[in-house]
C-alpha positions in Angstrom: 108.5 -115.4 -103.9 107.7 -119.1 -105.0 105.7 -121.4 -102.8 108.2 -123.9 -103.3 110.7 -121.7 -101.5 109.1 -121.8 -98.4 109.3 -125.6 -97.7 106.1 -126.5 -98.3 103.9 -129.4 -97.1 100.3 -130.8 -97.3 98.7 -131.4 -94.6 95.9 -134.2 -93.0 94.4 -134.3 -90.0 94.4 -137.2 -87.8 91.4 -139.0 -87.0 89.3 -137.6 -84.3 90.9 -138.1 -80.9 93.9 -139.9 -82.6 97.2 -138.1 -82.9 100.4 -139.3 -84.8 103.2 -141.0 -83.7 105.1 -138.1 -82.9 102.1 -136.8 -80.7 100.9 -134.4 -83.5 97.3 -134.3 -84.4 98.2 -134.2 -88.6 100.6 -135.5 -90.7 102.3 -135.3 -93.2 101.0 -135.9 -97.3 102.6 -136.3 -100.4 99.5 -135.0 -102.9 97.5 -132.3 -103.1 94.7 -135.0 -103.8 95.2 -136.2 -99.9 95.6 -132.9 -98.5 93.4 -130.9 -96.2 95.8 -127.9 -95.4 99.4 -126.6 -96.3 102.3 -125.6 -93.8 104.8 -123.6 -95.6 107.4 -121.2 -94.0 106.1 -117.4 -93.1 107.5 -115.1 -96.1 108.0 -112.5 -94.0 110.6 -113.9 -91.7 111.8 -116.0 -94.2 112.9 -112.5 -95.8 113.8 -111.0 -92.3 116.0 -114.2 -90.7 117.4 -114.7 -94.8 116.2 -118.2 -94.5 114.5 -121.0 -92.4 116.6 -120.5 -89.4 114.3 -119.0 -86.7 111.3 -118.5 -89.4 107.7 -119.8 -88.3 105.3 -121.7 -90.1 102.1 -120.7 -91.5 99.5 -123.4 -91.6 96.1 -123.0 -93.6 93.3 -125.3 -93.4 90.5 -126.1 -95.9 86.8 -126.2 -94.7 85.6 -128.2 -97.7 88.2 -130.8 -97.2 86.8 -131.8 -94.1 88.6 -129.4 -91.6 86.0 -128.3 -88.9 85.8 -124.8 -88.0 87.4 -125.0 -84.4 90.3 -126.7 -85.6 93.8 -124.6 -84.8 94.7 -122.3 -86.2 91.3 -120.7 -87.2 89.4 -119.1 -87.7 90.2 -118.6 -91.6 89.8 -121.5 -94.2 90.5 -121.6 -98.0 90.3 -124.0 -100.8 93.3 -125.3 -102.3 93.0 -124.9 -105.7 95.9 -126.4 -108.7 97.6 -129.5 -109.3 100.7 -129.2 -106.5 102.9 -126.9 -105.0 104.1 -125.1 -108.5 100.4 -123.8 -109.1 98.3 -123.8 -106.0 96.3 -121.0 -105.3 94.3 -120.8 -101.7 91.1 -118.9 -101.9 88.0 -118.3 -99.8 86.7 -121.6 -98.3 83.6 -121.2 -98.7 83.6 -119.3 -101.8 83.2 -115.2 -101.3 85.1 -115.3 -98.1 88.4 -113.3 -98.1 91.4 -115.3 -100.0 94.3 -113.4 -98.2 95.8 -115.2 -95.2 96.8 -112.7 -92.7 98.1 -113.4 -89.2 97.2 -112.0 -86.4 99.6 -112.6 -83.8 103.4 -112.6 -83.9 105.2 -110.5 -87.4 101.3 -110.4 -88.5 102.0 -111.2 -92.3 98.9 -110.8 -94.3 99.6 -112.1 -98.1 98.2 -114.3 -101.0 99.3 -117.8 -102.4 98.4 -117.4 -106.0 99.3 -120.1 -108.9 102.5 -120.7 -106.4 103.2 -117.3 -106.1 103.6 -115.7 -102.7 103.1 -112.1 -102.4 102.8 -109.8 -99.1 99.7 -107.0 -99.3 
């Protein structure tokens, strides 16, 4: 399954005690270049509900783009590696740590996000 699919979007933290707007503590960016984290929809229920309706969000943050450890969710963190949504690849932030992102509450999906491919282990 493509990245792209699963309504992706990078992510930014606000400032430190700031929130957004809406009351959220990220936003919303446009480049990969301005990104600290990606939301995309959870591949598994995507599959299960046959779309978006009812399907969580995954969000993943990166540790070398400024994301501190305690930030939710946690406590994994991964690099974001490519050019945009077509290619990216998350992998071990900081290197040597495990690439796969698995949940461990809810459907528990445990996968990989590899050149914009989305596969399930």
């Amino acid at each position: 399954m493509r990245l792209t699919e699963l309504e992706p979007q990078f992510l930014r933290l606000a400032r430190e005690g700031e929130l957004t707007s809406d009351g959220r503590k990220f936003s919303w960016v446009d480049t990969l270049a301005e990104a600290q984290g990606i939301r995309f929809l959870c591949p598994l229920c995507f599959v299960t509900n046959q779309g978006p309706v009812g399907t969580h969000q995954v969000i993943c943050w990166s540790r070398s783009r400024g994301v501190p450890d305690d930030e939710t969710p946690n406590p994994g963190r991964w690099t974001l590696d490519g050019t945009g949504y077509d290619d990216l690849t998350l992998n071990g932030d900081p290197p040597g740590n495990a690439r796969s992102v698995q949940l461990t509450s809810g459907c528990k999906w445990h996968g990989h996000v590899t050149n914009g491919e989305v596969t399930t282990c």
